[in-house]
N, C-alpha and C positions, 0 to 999 in steps of 0.2 A: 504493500500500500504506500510505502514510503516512495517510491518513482512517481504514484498520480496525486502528488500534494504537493510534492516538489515541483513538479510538469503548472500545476496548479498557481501556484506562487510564481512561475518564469512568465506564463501568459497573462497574469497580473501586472509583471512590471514591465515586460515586455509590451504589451499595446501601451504602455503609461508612453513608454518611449515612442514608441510611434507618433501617439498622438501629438506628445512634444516636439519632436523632429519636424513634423507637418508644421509648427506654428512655429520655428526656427529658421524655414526653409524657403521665405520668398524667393520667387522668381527671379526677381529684378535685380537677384546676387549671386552671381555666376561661381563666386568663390564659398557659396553656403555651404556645399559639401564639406569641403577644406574646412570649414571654421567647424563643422559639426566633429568632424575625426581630430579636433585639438579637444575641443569638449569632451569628446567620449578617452579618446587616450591620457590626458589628464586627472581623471576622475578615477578609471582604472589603474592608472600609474602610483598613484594615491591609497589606492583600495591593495595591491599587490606590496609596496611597502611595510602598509598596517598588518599584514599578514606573514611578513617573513621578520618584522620586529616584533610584532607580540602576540600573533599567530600559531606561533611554531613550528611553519612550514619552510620549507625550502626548497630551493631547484638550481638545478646544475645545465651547463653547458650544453651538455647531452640532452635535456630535458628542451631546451630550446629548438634544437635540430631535430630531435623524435618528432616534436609536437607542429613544425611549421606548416606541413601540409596542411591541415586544418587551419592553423593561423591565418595563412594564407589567402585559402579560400573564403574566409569569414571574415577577414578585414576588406578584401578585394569585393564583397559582393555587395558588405556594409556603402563603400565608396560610390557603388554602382548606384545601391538603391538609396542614398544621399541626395546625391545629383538627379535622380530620375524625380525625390517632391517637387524640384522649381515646376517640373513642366506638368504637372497631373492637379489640374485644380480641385477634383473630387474626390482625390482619395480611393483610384480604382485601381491603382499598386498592389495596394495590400493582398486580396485576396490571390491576385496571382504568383505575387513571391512566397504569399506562403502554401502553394502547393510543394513548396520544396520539402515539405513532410513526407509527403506520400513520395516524392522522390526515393530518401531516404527511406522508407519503409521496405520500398520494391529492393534497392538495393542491399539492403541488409537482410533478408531472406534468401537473395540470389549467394552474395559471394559469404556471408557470416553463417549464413545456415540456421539463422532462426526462425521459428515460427509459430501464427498465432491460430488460437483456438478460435472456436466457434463466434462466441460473442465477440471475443476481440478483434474478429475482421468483419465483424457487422458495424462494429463502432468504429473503426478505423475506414469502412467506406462511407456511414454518413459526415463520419467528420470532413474526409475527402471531398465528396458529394456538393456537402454542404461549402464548402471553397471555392468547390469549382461554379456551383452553382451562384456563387458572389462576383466571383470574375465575369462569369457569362452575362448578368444582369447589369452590374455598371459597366461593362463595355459597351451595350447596347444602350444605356441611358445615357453613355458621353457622348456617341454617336448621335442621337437624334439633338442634344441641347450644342454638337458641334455647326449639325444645321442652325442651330436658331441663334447662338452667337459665334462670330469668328473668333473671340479667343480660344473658343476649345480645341481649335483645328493643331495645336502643339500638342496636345493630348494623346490622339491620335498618332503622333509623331515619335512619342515618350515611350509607347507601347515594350520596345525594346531592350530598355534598363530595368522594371519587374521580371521579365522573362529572362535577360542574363541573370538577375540575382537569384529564382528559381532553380535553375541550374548549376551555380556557382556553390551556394549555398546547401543544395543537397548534395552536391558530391563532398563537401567539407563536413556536413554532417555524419554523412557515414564515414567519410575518413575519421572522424574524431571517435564515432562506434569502435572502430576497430583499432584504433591507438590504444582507447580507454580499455581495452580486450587484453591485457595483459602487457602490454607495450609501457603505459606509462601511469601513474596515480593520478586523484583526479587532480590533488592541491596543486602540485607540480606543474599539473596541465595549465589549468587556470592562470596561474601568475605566469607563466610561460606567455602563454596568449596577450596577458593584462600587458606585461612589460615589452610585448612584442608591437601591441596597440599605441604602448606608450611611444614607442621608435619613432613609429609612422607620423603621430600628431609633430614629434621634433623636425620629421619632416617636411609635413602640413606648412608648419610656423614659420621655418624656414622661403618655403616657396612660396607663401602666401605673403608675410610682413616683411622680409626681406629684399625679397627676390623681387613679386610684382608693385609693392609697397603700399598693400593695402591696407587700411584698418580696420580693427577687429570691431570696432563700434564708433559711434561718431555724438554718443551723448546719453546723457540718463534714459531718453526716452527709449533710444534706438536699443541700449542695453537691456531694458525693461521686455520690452514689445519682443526682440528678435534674440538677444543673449540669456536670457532669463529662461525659455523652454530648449536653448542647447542645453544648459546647463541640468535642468529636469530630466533631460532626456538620455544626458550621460551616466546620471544617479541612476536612471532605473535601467537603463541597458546594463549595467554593472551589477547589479542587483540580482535582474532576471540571469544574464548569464551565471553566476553563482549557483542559482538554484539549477539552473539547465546542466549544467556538467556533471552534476551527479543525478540528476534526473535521468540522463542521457547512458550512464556509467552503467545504472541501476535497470534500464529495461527500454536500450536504444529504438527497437522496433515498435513500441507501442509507443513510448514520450514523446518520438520527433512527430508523427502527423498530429498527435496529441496538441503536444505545445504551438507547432502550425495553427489554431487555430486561434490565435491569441489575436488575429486579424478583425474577430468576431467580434471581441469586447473592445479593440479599437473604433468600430464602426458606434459600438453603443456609445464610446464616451464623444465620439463625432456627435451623437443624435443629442447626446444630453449637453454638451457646454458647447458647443457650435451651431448648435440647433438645425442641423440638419435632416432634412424629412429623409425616411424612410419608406418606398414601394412596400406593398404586401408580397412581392415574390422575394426582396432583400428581407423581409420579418420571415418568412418562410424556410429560404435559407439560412438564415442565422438560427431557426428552433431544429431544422435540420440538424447541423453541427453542434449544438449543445445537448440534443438527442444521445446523438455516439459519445459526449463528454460522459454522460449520466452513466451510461452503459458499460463504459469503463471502466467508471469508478465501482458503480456498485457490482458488478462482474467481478473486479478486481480485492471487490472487501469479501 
């Protein structure tokens, strides 16, 4: 039980972060990706210190290089699907980058050799179901408001950076299944990742305030309004990831489409402090997917 409370707690913090990244990620700032991986590596970088000073974890060299595959692919998809908020005014990402669950599921039965019982691939397709059934419906709803205004004709355009992050990010998933398979602990892993995050934002900093000599904010306001939910957003990406890595550790095939679904409670906290309306086929889908949540868990107790 302890994998679907954890999985529980990641899709928690993780839409938190979504949500935040969406209200950090104007358009109109081609460098918002960059400013957001200073955020999140920052925050992480912070979080992995506090844990090797009074923590009592630690990681080696080796623990760097076991772990990068995944690093890699999790930081590089994070970057993709950064960059892909400027152009998706609605918020129709989400459901498509996180079919990288069901990515992950498929792969982890094929090459890890696990496999799920009855209920748990009943839950594990409406959770799916339920995704994909979110993607189909706001791709069809940008479409028809792309007719009625020209800004959403980028949208359309955008398509590209969910569906590489889908991709990117399931195969980093199961890479991280199969590290966490006897290759590496989870602590190890974790600050691995964190201080690997950490790198990239010195890099971020670099090319962004140095190189193109941007600033990171330009007044209380613009810190308020635009730095204020990077900031939210790197606490709870740091958060949820903690809970994900022994989630993941503890029962990779069922956690990742599981935690996939955290796209769900993203859309509700859209409905509730954005006040965005909701179709009956998006209320549909979304009781779809917390369906297969139920069934998980209470399958699982």
């Amino acid at each position: 039980m302890t994998w679907f409370v954890l999985s529980l707690i990641t899709i928690f913090f993780w839409s938190g972060s979504d949500f935040f990244s969406k209200l950090g990620s104007p358009a109109s700032d081609s460098y918002s990706h960059w400013k957001m991986v200073m955020a999140v590596g920052l925050v992480m970088g912070l979080h992995a210190a506090y844990m090797l000073i009074f923590g009592g974890e630690s990681v080696t060299g080796r623990d760097f290089i076991v772990y990068l595959p995944a690093s890699f692919c999790y930081i590089l998809s994070m970057i993709i699907g950064y960059a892909g908020l400027r152009y998706i005014e609605l918020s129709i990402s989400s459901p498509i980058c996180n079919s990288s669950g069901a990515v992950t599921a498929v792969l982890c039965a094929i090459f890890l050799g696990q496999r799920l019982l009855g209920y748990q691939l009943i839950g594990v397709v409406l959770i799916t179901a339920g995704i994909i059934a979110l993607q189909g419906v706001d791709i069809r709803l940008d479409d028809e408001r792309k007719h009625a205004d020209p800004r959403y004709t980028r949208s359309a355009k955008a398509i590209i950076y969910p569906l590489l992050y889908c991709a990117i990010d399931g195969i980093g998933t199961f890479a991280d299944a199969w590290l966490l398979d006897g290759h590496i602990e989870e602590g190890p892993a974790n600050i691995a990742y964190e201080l690997t995050f950490l790198g990239m934002a010195v890099f971020a900093f670099i090319y962004v305030v140095i190189i193109k000599k941007q600033k990171l904010y330009t007044g209380m306001s613009d810190l308020r309004r635009l730095e204020a939910p990077k900031l939210m957003a790197a606490i709870s990406e740091t958060a949820g990831q903690f809970a994900y890595i022994y989630a993941l550790s503890a029962n990779a095939i069922l956690s990742a489409p599981l935690i996939s679904a955290y796209c769900v409670l993203s859309m509700v906290w859209s409905r509730i402090f954005l006040k965005e309306k909701l179709t009956k086929s998006q209320y549909a889908a979304i009781a779809t997917a917390v369906a297969g949540i139920i069934l998980l868990g209470i399958g699982d107790a």
